[in-house]
C-alpha positions in Angstrom: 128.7 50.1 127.6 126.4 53.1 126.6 127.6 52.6 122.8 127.4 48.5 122.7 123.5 49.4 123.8 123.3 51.9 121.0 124.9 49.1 119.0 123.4 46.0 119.4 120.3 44.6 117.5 119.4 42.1 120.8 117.2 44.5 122.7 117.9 42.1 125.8 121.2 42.6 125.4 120.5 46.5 124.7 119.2 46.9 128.0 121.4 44.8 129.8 124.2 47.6 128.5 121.9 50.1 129.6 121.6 49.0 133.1 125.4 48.1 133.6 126.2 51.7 131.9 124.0 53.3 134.2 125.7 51.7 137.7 129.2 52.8 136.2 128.0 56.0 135.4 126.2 56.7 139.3 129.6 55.1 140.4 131.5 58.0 138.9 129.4 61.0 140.0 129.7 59.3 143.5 133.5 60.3 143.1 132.8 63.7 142.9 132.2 66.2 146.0 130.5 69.5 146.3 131.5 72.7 145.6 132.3 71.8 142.3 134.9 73.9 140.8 133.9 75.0 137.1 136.1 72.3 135.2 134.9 69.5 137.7 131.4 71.1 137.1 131.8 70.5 133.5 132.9 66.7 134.0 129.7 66.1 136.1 127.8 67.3 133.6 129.3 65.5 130.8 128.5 62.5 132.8 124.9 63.6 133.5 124.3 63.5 130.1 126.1 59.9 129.4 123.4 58.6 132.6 120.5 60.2 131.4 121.1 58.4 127.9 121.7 55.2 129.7 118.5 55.3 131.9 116.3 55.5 128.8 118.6 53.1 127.5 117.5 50.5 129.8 113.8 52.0 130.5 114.3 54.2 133.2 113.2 54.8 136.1 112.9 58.2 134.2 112.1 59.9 138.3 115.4 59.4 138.4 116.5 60.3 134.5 114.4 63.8 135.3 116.1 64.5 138.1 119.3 63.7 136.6 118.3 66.4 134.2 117.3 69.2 136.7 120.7 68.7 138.4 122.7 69.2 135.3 120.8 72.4 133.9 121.4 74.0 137.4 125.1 73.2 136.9 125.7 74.6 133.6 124.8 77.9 131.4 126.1 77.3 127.7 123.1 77.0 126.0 124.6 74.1 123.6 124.9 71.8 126.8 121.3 73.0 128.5 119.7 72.3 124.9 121.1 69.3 124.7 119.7 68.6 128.1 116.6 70.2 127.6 116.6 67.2 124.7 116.8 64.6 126.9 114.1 66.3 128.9 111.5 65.8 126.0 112.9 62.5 125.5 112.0 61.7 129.5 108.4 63.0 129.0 107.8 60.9 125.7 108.8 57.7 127.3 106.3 59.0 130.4 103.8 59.1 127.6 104.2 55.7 126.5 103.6 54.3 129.8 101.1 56.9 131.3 99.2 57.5 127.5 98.9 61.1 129.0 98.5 63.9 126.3 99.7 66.4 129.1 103.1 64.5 128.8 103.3 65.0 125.0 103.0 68.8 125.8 105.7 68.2 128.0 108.0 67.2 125.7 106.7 69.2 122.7 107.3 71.8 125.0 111.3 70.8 125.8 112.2 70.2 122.2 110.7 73.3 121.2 113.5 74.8 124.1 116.1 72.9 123.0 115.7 73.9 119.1 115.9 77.5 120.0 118.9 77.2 122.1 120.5 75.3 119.1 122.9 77.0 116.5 120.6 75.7 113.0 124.0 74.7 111.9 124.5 72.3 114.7 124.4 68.9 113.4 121.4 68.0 116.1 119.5 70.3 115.3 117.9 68.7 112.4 117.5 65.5 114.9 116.0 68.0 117.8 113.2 69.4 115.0 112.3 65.8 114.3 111.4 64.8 117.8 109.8 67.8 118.1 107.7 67.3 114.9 107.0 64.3 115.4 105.8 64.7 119.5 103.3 67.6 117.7 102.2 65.1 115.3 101.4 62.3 118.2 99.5 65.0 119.8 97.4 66.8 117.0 95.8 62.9 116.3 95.2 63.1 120.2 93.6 66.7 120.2 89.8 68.0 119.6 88.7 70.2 116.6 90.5 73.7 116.1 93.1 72.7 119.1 94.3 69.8 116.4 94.6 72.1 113.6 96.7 74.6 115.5 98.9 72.2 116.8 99.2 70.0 113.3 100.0 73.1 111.5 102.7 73.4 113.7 104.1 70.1 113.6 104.4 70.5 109.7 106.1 73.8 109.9 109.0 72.0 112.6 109.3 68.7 110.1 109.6 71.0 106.9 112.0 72.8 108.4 113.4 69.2 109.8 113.3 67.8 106.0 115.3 71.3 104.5 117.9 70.6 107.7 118.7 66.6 107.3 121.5 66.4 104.3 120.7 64.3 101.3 121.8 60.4 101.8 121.3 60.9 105.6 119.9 57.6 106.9 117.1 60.1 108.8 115.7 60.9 105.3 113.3 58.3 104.9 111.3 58.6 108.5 111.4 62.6 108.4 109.6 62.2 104.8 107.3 60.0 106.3 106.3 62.1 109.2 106.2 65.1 107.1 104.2 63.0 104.7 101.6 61.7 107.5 101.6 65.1 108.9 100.0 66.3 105.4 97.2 63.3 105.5 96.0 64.0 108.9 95.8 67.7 107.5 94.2 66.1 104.2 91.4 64.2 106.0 90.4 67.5 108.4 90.0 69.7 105.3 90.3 67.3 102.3 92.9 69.9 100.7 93.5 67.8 97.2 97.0 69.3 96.9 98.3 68.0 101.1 97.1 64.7 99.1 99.0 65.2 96.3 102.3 66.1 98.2 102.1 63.4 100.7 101.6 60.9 98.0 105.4 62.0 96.4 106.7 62.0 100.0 105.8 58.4 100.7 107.4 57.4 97.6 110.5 59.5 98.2 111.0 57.9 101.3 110.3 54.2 99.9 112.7 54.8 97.7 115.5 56.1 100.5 114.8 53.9 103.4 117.3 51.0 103.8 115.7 49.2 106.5 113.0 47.0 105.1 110.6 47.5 107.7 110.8 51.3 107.6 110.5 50.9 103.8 107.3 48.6 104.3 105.3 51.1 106.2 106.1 53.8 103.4 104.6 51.7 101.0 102.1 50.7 102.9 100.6 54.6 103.5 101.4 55.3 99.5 99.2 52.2 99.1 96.5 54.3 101.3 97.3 58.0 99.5 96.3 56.0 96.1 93.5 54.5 97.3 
């Protein structure tokens, strides 16, 4: 049910998937009993993680996503599974964001993707998709921010996407939105200090993405801010 969400193009139906993976999911932690031995320990956090997907799936209630969270990270000590949690965690605070419009909640999740990329091998294949949440949560919050506090934190939103842009492989279907954060990331730095060259470099990463983006949307809104870097 969690994959026919990811899967569908009806967001109805998306969230419909959500909500009915979600109940199955709380149906098979109730299964389990305390104390958890380390392999059933393992399972319950395996299906922490599928429940916390489906409850942003389907829109929360993220009270219950967060806490969903907190019980899995005291459960386990790999760090590949507590980044991966730590993940979702960000994910949690953005979608508080959306409905609060609270910058503290950007922080937030700046704050867990930042955790999560440092407990990440920079081989793992999410790591790449863990920089461009993070970049892109930095990005959200520098146009949110006052004076030198914006500079700091934009100059570290295009450090994470460069280093997001050098991470996603060639032909990835990520290409095309990382390019345009990165590129968006250098206007916003453009119009503080009306550096000519963040201009210049934007301008070639709008068209790079144009040029890679298969949805026709995503592709519209790359030449729409091209059409604004030449003008």
């Amino acid at each position: 049910l969690l994959r026919l969400s990811g899967a569908t193009a009806d967001p109805v139906q998306a969230r419909l998937y959500a909500e009915q993976g979600a109940q199955s999911l709380r149906n098979a932690l109730d299964t389990g009993a305390e104390p958890y031995t380390a392999e059933s320990a393992r399972a319950r956090v395996r299906i922490l993680l599928d429940l916390v997907d489906a409850l942003l799936q389907a829109g929360g209630p993220l009270d219950d996503a967060q806490a969903r969270v907190d019980e899995a990270l005291a459960l386990v000590r790999e760090q590949g599974r507590r980044a991966a949690l730590l993940a979702r965690a960000g994910r949690i605070a953005v979608a508080r964001y959306a409905e609060s419009g609270e910058p503290a909640e950007l922080e937030v999740a700046a704050d867990r993707f930042a955790q999560a990329a440092q407990r990440m091998s920079r081989d793992a294949p999410a790591h790449a998709d863990v920089l461009a949440e993070w970049g892109e949560a930095l990005l959200r919050l520098a146009g949110l921010q006052p004076g030198v506090r914006a500079q700091d934190v934009l100059s570290r939103a295009i450090r994470v996407l460069r280093d997001c842009r050098m991470e996603t492989p060639a032909g990835s279907r990520q290409v095309a939105h990382r390019l345009l954060l990165l590129g968006r990331a250098l206007m916003l730095r453009y119009r503080a200090r009306g550096d000519r060259v963040d201009l210049r470099e934007a301008e070639h990463l709008f068209g790079l993405a144009a040029a890679e983006a298969d949805d026709p949307l995503l592709a519209s809104r790359c030449r729409l801010d091209l059409g604004q870097v030449q003008l």
